[in-house]
N, C-alpha and C positions, 0 to 999 in steps of 0.2 A: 504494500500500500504506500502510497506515496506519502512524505512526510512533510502535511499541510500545517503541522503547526509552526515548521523554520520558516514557511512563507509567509507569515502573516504575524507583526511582533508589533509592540508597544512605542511609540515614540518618543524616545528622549532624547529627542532634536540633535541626534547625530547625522553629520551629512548623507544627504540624500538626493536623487535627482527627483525635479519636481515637474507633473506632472496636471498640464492646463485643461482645466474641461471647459468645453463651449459647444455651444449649440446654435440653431441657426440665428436665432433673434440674438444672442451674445456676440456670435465671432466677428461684426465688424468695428463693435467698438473696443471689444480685448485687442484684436488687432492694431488701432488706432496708436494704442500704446505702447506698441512693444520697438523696438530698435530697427532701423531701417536695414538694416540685415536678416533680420530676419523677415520682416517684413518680403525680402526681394527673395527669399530662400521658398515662401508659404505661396510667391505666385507663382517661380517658377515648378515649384511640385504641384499646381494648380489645387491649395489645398484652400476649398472657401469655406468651410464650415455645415456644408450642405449632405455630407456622403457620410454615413452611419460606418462604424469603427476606422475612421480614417484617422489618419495619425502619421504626427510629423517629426522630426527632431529638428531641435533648434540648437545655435551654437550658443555658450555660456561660457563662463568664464575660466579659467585655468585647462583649456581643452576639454571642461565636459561637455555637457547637454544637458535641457530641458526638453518637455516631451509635451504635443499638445494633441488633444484627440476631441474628434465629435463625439457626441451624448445626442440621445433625444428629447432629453430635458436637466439641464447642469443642478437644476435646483430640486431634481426630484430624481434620483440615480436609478438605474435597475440593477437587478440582480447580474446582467450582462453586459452590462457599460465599459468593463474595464477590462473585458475577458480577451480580445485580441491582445492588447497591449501584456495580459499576462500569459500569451503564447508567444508574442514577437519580437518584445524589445531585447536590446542585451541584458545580460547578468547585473547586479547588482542590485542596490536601495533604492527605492521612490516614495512618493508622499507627490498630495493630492496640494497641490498651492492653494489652495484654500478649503478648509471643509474637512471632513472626513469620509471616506469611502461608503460605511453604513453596510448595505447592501450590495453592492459593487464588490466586495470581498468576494463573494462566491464563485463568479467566475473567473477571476483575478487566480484564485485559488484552482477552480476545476482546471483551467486553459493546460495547467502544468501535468495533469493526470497523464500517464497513459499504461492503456492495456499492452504491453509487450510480451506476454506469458508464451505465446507461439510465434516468437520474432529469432528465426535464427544467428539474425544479426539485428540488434533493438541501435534505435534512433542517437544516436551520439548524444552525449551528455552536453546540452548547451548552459549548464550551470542554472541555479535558481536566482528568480524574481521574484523578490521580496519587501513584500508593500508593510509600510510603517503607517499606521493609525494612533490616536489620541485614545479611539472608545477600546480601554484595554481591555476593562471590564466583557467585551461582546466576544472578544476572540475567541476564547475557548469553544464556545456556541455557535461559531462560523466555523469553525474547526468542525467538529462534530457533524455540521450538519453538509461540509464538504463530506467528511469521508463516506457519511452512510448514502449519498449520493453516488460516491466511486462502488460504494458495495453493490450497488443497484446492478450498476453499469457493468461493471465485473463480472458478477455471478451471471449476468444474461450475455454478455458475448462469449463466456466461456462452452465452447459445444456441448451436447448434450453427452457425447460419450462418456467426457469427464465433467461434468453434474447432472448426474440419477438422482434417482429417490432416498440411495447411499450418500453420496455428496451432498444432499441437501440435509441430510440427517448430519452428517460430519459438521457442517457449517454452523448447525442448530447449536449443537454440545460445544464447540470453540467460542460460539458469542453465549452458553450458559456462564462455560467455566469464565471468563472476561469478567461477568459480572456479578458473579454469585449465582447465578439462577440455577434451576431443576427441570433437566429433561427428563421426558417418558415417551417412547416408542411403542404402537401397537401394531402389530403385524402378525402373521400366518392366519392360525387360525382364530383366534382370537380377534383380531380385525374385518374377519369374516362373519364373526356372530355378532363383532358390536359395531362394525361400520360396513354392512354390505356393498353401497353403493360405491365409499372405495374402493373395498375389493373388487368387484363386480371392473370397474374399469382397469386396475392393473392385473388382470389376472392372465392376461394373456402376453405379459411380459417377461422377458429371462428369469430364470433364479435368482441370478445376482443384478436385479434391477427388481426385486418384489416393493409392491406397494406398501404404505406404510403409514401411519398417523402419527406425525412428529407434536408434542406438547411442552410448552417451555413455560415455566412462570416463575414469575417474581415478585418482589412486595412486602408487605406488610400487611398481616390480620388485622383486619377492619377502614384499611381503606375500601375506596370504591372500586371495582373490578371493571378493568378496560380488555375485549377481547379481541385480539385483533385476528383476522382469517385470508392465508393465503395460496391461490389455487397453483399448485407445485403440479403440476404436469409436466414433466422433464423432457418429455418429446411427444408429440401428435401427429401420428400419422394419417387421424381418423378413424382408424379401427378400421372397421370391416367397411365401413362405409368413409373407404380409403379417397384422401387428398390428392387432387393432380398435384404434382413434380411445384410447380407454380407455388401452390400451397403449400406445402410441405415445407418447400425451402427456408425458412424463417420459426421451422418450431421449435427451436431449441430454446426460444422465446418466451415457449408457454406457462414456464415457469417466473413469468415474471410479477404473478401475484406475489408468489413468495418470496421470490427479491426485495419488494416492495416490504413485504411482512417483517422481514427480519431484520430490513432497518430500518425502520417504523420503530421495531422493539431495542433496535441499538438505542436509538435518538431517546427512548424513553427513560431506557436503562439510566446511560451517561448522564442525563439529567435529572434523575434523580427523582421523578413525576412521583409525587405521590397518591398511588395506584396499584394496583393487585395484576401484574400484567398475565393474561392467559394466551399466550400466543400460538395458534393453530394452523400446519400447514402439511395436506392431506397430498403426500408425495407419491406419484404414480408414475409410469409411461404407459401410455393406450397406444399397444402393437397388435400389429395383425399375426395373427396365429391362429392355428385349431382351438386352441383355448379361451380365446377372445370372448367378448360377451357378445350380441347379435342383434340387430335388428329384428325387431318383435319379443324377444326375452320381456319378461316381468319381471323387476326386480324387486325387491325389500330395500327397506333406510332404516336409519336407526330412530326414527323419528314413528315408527308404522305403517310410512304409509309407502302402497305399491306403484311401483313404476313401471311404463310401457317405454321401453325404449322404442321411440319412432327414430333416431340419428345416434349413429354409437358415436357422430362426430361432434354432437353435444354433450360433450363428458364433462367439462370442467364444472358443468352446472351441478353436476352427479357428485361430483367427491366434495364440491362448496356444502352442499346440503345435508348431508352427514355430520363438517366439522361444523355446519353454522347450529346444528342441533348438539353437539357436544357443548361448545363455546354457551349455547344458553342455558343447558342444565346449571351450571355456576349463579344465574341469575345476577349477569352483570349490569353495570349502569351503563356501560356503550358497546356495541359490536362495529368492526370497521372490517369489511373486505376488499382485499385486491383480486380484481383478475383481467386477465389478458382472457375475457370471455366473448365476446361477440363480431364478426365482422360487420355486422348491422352498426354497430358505435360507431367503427372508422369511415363507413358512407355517410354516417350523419355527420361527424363532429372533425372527420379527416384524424391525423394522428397526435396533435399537439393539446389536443381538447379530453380529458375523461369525462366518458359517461357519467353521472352522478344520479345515484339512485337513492332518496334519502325516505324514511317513514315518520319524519317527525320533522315539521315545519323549523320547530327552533333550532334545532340542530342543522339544516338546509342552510339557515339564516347564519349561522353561526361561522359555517364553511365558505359562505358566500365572500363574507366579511374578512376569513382568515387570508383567502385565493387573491381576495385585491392587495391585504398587505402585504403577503408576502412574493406578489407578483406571479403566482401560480394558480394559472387559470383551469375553472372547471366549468362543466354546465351541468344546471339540473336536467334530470329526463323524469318524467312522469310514471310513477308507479299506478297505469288507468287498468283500475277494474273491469271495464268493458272488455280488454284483452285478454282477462282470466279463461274464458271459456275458450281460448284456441288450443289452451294445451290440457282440452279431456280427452278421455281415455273409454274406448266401449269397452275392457277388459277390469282396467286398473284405476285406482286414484287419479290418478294424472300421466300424462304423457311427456319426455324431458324432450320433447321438442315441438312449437308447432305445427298445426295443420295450416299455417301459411305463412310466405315468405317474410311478408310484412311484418312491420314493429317489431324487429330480431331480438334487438336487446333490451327492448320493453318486457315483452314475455319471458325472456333468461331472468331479470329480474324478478319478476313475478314469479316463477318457477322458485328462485330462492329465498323470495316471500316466505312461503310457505314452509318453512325451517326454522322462523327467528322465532321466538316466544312474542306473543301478544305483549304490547306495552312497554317493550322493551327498542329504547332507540339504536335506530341501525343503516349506517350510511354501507351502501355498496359503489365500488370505483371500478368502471371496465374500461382498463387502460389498456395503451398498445404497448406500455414499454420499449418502444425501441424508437430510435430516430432516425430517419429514411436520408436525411442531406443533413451534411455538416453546414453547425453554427460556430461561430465565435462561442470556445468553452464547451462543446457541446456536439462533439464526435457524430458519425455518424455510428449507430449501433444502438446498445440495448440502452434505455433513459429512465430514470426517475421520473415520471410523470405524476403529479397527485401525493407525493410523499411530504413534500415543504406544506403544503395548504393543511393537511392532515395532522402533522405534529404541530403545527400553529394551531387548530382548532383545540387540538386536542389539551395544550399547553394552557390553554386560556380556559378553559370548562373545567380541570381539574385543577390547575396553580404548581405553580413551580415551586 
């Protein structure tokens, strides 16, 4: 893991190069001011203040430089304002000439990540860029919330060969031991009489990739009990009702509820939330085999109720609903799931946007409020009753797919309606986790989507 706490340190006004933010209503009269040198440097790079992470070096005095970059707004930072400049500039100190970073840390911080694990010759060491802030107090908590961002990132562009249901269990028991917490694994047979429906979809997978119900918690008796649930499907082939080549190729993906889930449960741990965490992430791969489960099977949940598999390639909904009925027997104060569940999301909302499925207005409201500050955008989708009746069943309770194509990840949701205890609040996140083109800070690959807005919600409803 990259070591984000050297890049981002306290300032005790030791030299630094300093670094101008402007924007388009700023840059003609910061310019105004500056040295006809530079001035003659900022036309000939044809640099007007207009083009988002553009960025100049200026000369200064004893042969250093200064550094000026566009923003989209100098007075109000994003989280990715600074994030080229902490992928491009050289090695050394900077500091912001007026102000402090804030937010703008993050990518400042992410830009220097990278995934090298299968790099047989990794990217030359261009040395660290190390941004100096006033708010020292925040660091630690920009720290934290870089890494479990790279965790995200990590664990989903890692192939699936090496992260199974095993590797995601490994993963689980290294962020226990970290932090004090207690895992519990259930599996063979035992996960067959108490979590069918995960069984039911890893069942047709290797021996050494068997399905598996990983449980971590931590806390303190008698705080409030936070459950977090994420859909660990370590590879999707569809099952039987197998993925064109097209599809396929991106599911080693699938597992990126649970990426999300377990640093969700870092970011909670390291800070300390006072909270009961019960973190739930039901680790499967749905392969095609004789042993598969099948189109038209009935299956059992751990909940009672029967299922008609109409798509074995709506699985994720299957092993959610199992742990989201585990996660409620606890009788916690909030449930939060990830999943990389619907393609229906990504037609609506494309891939920068999670679905957001929420059953409780104040908590909707609550998220809505966290997503603006902390610049991680979500949309609500509608949990309409009217859609309930597309996924009956002439055999069974209910059907884990509907009878139409429409409202995809309306009905997925509603499908895992049907698992959370009455009264009890519960946001669901059907993220894509991955990023299709590269941003400044922001690879292309597997992404944190929905994880900052969440432990910001979360941070403020329970208290730090």
């Amino acid at each position: 893991m990259t070591d984000f706490a050297a890049l981002l340190i306290p300032d005790r006004d030791e030299p630094a190069r300093a670094i101008h933010l402007v924007d388009k209503a700023s840059f003609e009269g910061w310019a105004k001011l500056q040295p006809a040198e530079r001035r003659a440097l900022l036309k000939a790079t044809h640099f007007d203040g207009t083009n988002a992470y553009q960025f100049a070096l200026l000369p200064a005095a004893k042969g250093e430089f200064e550094v000026v970059t566009t923003v989209a707004d100098a007075a109000a930072l994003s989280p990715w304002c600074l994030a080229k400049l902490g992928a491009d500039l050289p090695e050394g100190r900077y500091r912001l000439a007026q102000g402090n970073p804030g937010p703008a840390v993050l990518g400042w911080l992410l830009a220097q990540h990278r995934f090298d694990r299968y790099k047989s010759s990794p990217r030359p060491d261009r040395g660290q860029r190390v941004l100096l802030t006033k708010e020292a107090a925040e660091i630690n908590a920009s720290v934290r919330l870089a890494e479990a961002t790279a965790m995200v990132r990590d664990l989903v562009d890692t192939p699936a060969a090496d992260m199974g249901p095993a590797e995601l269990e490994e993963v689980s028991r290294a962020l226990a031991s970290e932090f004090g917490a207690k895992v519990e694994v259930t599996g063979g047979d035992t996960l067959a009489q108490g979590y069918p429906m995960i069984a039911a979809v890893g069942q047709g997978a290797a021996r050494d990739r068997a399905p598996r119900l990983i449980e971590l918690r931590w806390g303190k008796e008698g705080d409030p009990r936070l459950a977090i649930v994420g859909k660990g499907v370590c590879f999707d082939t569809g099952g039987l009702d197998i993925k064109p080549a097209s599809g396929m190729r991106l599911m080693k993906k699938d597992m990126g509820g649970a990426a999300h889930a377990l640093a969700l449960g870092r970011l909670v741990m390291a800070a300390k939330l006072p909270v009961r965490l019960h973190m739930l992430i039901p680790a499967v791969e749905n392969s095609v085999s004789a042993n598969a489960f099948r189109p038209g099977d009935i299956i059992d949940s751990r909940k009672g109720l029967k299922v008609e598999i109409d798509n074995t390639d709506a699985e994720g909904r299957l092993v959610l609903g199992d742990a989201l009925t585990r996660a409620g027997e606890e009788q916690p104060a909030l449930i939060v799931d990830f999943a990389t569940l619907t393609g229906a999301a990504r037609v609506a909302l494309g891939p920068d946007l999670p679905a957001m499925f929420v059953n409780d207005d104040e908590l909707a409201d609550e998220l809505e409020r966290s997503a603006k500050e902390v610049a991680d955008p979500v949309w609500r989708m509608p949990l309409w009753d009217g859609y309930d009746e597309m996924l009956k069943s002439d055999l069974a309770d209910l059907a884990n797919a509907a009878d139409s194509p429409m409202g995809g990840a309306i009905t997925a949701a509603l499908f895992l309606r049907r698992f959370v205890p009455e009264g009890v609040p519960w946001a669901h996140f059907d993220t894509f986790a991955w990023r299709p083109a590269a941003r400044p800070g922001r690879p292309k690959g597997g992404e944190a989507i929905g994880l900052r807005v969440v432990f910001a919600a979360v941070s403020a409803r329970f208290g730090a």
